[in-house]
N, C-alpha and C positions, 0 to 999 in steps of 0.2 A: 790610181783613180783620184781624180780632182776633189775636195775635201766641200763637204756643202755647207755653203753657209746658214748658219740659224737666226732667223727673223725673231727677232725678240717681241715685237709688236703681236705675232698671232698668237694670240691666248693657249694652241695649242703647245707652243714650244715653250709658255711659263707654268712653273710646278707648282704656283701658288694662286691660280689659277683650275679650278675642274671643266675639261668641257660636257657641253649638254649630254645628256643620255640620249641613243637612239631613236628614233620613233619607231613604236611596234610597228608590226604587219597590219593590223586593223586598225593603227591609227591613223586618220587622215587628214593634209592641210587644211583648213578651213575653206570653204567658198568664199569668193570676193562677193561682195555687198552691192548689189547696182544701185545706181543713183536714185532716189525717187523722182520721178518724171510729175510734175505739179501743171497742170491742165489748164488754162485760165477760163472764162466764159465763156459756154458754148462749146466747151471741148475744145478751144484752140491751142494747138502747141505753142509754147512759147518757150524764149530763150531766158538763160539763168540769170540775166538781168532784172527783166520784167516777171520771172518765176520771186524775186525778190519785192518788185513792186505789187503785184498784186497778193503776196502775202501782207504788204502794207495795208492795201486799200481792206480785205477781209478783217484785219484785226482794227477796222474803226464802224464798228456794228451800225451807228447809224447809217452811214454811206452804202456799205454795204446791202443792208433792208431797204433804205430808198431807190437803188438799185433796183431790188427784184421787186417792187412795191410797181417804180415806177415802170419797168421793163413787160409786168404784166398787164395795166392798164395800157399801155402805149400799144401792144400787140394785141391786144384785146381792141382796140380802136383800129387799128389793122384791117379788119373784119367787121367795120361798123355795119355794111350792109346784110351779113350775115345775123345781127343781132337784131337791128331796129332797120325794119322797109318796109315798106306798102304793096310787096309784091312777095306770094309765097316762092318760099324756097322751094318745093316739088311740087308737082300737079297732077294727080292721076285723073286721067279722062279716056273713058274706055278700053283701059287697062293699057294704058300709053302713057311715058311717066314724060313730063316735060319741067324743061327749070326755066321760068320766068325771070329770075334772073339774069339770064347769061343770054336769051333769043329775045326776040321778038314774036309775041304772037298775036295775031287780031281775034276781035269778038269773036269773026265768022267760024275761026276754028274750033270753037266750044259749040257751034249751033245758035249763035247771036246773028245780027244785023247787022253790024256795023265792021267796017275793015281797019278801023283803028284801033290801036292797043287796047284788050281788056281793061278792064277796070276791076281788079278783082275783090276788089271792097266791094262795090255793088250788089243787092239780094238779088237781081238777075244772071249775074256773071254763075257767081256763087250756084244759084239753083242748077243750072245747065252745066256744070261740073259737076256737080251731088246727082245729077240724075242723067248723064251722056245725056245733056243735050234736048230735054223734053223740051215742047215747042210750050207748053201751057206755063214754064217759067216768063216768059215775052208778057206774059199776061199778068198771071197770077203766082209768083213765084214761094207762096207762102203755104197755101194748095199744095202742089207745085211737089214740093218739099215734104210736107205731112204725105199726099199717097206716095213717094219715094220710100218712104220707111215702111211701106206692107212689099217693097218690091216692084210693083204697078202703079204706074201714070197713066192713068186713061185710059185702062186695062193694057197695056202694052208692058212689058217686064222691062225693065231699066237695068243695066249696069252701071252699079254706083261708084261713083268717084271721090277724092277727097285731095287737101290741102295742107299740105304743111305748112305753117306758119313761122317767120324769126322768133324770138321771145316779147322784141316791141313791135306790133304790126303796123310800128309808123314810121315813117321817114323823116328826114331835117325839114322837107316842104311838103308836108301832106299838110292840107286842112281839112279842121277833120270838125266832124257835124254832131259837135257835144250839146247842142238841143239847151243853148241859156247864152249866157253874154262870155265874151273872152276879155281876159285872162279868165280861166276857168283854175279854184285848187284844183290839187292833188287830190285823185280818186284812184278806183281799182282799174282803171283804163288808160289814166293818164297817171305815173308815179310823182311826178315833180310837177305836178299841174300844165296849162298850156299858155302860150304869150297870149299877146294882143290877134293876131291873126288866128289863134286859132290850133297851129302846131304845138307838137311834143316837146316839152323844152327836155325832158332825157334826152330824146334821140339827137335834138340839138346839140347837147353838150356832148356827147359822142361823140359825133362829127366834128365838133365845135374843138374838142380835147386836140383832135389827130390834123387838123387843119392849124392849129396854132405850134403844134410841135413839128410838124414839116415843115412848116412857115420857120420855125424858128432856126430848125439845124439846117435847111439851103443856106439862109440868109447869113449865118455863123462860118456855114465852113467856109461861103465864096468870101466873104472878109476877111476871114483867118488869114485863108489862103493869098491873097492880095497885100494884105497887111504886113507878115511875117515875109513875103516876098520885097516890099519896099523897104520894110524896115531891116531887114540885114543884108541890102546893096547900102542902104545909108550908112552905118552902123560902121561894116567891114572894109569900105570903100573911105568915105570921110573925105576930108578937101572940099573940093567943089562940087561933089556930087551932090556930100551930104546940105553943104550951102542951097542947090540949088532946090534939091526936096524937100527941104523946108521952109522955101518960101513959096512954094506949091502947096503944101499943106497946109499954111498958115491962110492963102486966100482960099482952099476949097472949103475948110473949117468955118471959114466967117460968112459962108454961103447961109442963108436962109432957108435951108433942105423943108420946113415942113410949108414954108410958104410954095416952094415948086410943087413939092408934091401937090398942094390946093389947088393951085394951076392946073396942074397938067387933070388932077379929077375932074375939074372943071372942061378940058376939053377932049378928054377921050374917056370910056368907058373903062373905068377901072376894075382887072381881074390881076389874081392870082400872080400871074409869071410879070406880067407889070409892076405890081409890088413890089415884088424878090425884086427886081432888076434898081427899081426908085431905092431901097433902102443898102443894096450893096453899094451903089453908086456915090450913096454919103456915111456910109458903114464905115469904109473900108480902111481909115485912117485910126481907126479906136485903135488896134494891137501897134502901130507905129512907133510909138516914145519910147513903150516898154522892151521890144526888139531892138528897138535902136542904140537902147542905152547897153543892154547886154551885149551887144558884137561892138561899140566902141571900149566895152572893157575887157572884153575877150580878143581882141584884136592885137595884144600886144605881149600874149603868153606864151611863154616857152614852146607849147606844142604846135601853137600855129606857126612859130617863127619857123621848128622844126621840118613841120609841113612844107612849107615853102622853100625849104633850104633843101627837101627832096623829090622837089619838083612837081607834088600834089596841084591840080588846080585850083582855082580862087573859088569855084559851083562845089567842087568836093570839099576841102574846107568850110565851107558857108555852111552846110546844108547835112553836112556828114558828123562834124565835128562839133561845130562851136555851136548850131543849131539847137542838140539835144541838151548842152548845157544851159540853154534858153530857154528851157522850155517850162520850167518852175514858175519865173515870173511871167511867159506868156499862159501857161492854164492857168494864173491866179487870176487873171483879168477875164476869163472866159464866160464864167457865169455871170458877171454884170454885161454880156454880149447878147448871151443867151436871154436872159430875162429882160435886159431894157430891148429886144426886137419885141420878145410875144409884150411889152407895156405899151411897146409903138405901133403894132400890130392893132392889141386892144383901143390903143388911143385914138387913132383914124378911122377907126367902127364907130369909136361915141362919137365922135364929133360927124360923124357921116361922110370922111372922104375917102374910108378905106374901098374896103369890099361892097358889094352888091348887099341892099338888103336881104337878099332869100338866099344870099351865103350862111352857112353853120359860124356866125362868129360871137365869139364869146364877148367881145365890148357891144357888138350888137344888142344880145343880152343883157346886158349890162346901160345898157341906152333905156330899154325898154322897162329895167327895175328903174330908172328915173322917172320914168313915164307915167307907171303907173304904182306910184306909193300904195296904195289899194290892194296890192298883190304882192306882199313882201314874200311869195316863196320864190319869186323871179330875182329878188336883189342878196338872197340866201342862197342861191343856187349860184350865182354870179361868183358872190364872194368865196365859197367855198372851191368853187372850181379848179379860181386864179390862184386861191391859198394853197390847196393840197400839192398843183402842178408849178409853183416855183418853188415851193419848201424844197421840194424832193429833188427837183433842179440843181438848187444849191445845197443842198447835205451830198448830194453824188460827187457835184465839181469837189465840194471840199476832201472827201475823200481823194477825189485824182490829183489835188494838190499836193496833199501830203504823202500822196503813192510814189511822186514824183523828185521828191524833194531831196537831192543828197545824202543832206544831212541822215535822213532814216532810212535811206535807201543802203548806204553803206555801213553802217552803224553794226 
């Protein structure tokens, strides 16, 4: 029989050496530990990178509370007509539920005269809905209303109806019949008093909140998105392209964007999706230098050289690669994007060439606390508005910068 050799390395064949004791019968290996799965906003899954960024962004409390501070207000403006309208939310009329918001319904249907939309602020509307429709509201709605409440109109038994109401039963354009001069304070009807016409400046700023922050993230992403796309063909590319890009952007820069924009107010009727389009149009250049500079210093590292040397494309590269490590210094510049749109925004409402006056706009308001020094809850209400909604603007970005940043990201 061939002789075995002994392995001097397994513990079991040195004598100075003991090995472990058995494990009992009841004893048993331990369970493996599963990973914690870290959930980001909203329940979204995320990968163990950004499980690492968004442990960053949490542990910088402010950012984090302006977040849900501003995440609540902002969805809350979501549903501005849910909160503040001129038109109830349910309608019982002879045990028929109807949503004036969402149809159209005329007077006739309530037992009115007229075939155009109620009015349901009116004591007529009103009466002929509290009573199915007595004919003696046409007249006397107030009558009307008082025999309603024994059951009988006329001797005739009524089935009675009601209204559900928003919590503001006014809208951005109701004027509304507060019986003295406007600006009107703040009363139990009006909480922030009304402008010069007449309306609710709450309900204004509502609208006015949710119209300036739409406004502001269209106009942010299509620039982003335009920007980060020029600036890292310049950037990755270089030579003549990048030559030829910036002497492109050097004459679009020295364009006098707010003088066209006068212009063109001046000869078409300026709304909404026109705006967006006027302000990308000379937006779009802001994220360029900061892009550009990052893909001409990442253009010449190890992993792209790699990249290239395995046949990667120049789009995957760009956009896969050297992209994400761009992106530090392009979120740092995003909140002065953000915030100088709603200032530019705000700015062509005071001077009158933005939006329409009977748009929800907050420079609007802001025109209007000029107007009338007499009424300083108008220029309180202004100022606080723009203060509370860029604070929390820029405490979030700054959080996402430092979520982003290498340096803490890997640490």
């Amino acid at each position: 029989m061939a002789d075995r050799v002994t392995n001097l390395d397994d513990p079991r064949h040195r004598p100075d050496v003991k090995a472990p004791p058995p494990l009992a019968d009841s004893q048993e290996s331990p369970a493996p530990v599963a990973p914690v799965e870290i959930r980001g906003p909203w329940g979204m899954r995320l990968s163990p990178l950004n499980q690492r960024r968004w442990r960053n962004f949490k542990a910088n409390r402010r950012a984090y509370w302006s977040l849900i501070i501003f995440s609540v207000l902002f969805g809350l403006s979501l549903f501005a007509e849910f909160i503040a309208n001129d038109r109830p939310l349910l309608v019982s009329f002879r045990g028929e539920l109807k949503a004036p918001l969402f149809s159209f319904y005329p007077e006739t249907a309530f037992g009115g005269d007229f075939r155009t939309e109620a009015v349901y602020r009116d004591p007529e509307v009103q009466c002929l809905i509290r009573t199915g429709g007595a004919e003696l509201c046409l007249d006397d709605p107030e009558g009307a209303l008082a025999q309603a409440a024994e059951g009988f109109v006329e001797g005739v038994p009524v089935e009675r109806g009601w209204m559900l109401w928003p919590l503001i039963p006014f809208s951005y354009n109701t004027i509304n019949d507060i019986g003295g001069v406007a600006p009107s304070p703040p009363d139990s009807r009006h909480w922030l008093g009304t402008d010069d016409t007449a309306r609710d400046v709450l309900a204004r700023v509502i609208y006015g909140f949710r119209l300036s922050v739409m406004f502001a993230i269209i106009v942010t992403v299509l620039t982003s998105v335009i920007g980060i796309a020029a600036g890292a063909v310049q950037g990755y590319f270089g030579g003549l392209t990048d030559l030829f890009f910036q002497r492109v952007i050097e004459l679009w820069g020295a364009t006098p964007s707010l003088y066209i924009i006068i212009i063109l107010a001046a000869m078409f009727t300026m709304n909404f999706w026109l705006l967006v389009f006027l302000m990308t149009l000379f937006g779009w250049t802001a994220l360029i230098g900061v892009v550009r500079a990052e893909f001409l210093r990442a253009r010449n590292f190890e992993y792209v050289r790699a990249a290239r040397a395995l046949g990667v494309s120049n789009v995957t590269i760009m956009f896969r690669h050297v992209l994400p490590n761009a992106m530090v210094a392009t979120l740092t510049m995003l909140p002065f994007i953000v915030t100088g749109t709603i200032g530019s925004l705000a700015a062509l409402d005071f001077l009158g060439f933005g939006l329409p006056s009977s748009a929800p706009s907050l420079g609007e308001l802001t025109l209007q606390a000029k107007q009338n020094l007499q009424a300083p809850w108008l220029g309180f209400t202004a100022f606080f508005a723009f203060a509370i909604m860029l604070s929390l603007l820029v405490f979030i970005f700054e959080g996402v910068r430092d979520a982003f940043d290498p340096r803490k990201t890997f640490q």
